[in-house]
C-alpha positions, 0 to 999 in steps of 0.5 A, a space after each residue: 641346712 646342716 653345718 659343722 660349726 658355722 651356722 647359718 652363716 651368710 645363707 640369709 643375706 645371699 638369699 635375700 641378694 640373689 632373690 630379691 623379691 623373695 620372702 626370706 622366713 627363718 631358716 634351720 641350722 642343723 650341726 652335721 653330726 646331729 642330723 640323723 636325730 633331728 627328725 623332731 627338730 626339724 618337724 617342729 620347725 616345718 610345722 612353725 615355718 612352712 
């Protein structure tokens, strides 16, 4: 999820509400103006999470 300030927000808890059921792990936030160099960030949590 890419942001420009606010993080995840409330991402995690409308999930969990509207998918009951559903295995929530760790999500990723990623500030908007760094997301074309967080390949590696990303990766990493992929590698991690998935």
């Amino acid at each position: 999820m890419t942001h420009e300030g606010s993080g995840l927000s409330g991402a995690p808890a409308a999930l969990k509400k509207y998918c009951k059921g559903a295995q929530i792990g760790e999500g990723l936030a990623v500030h908007g103006g760094s997301a074309a160099g967080s390949k590696s960030t990303v990766e990493k949590w992929a590698k991690n999470n998935l």
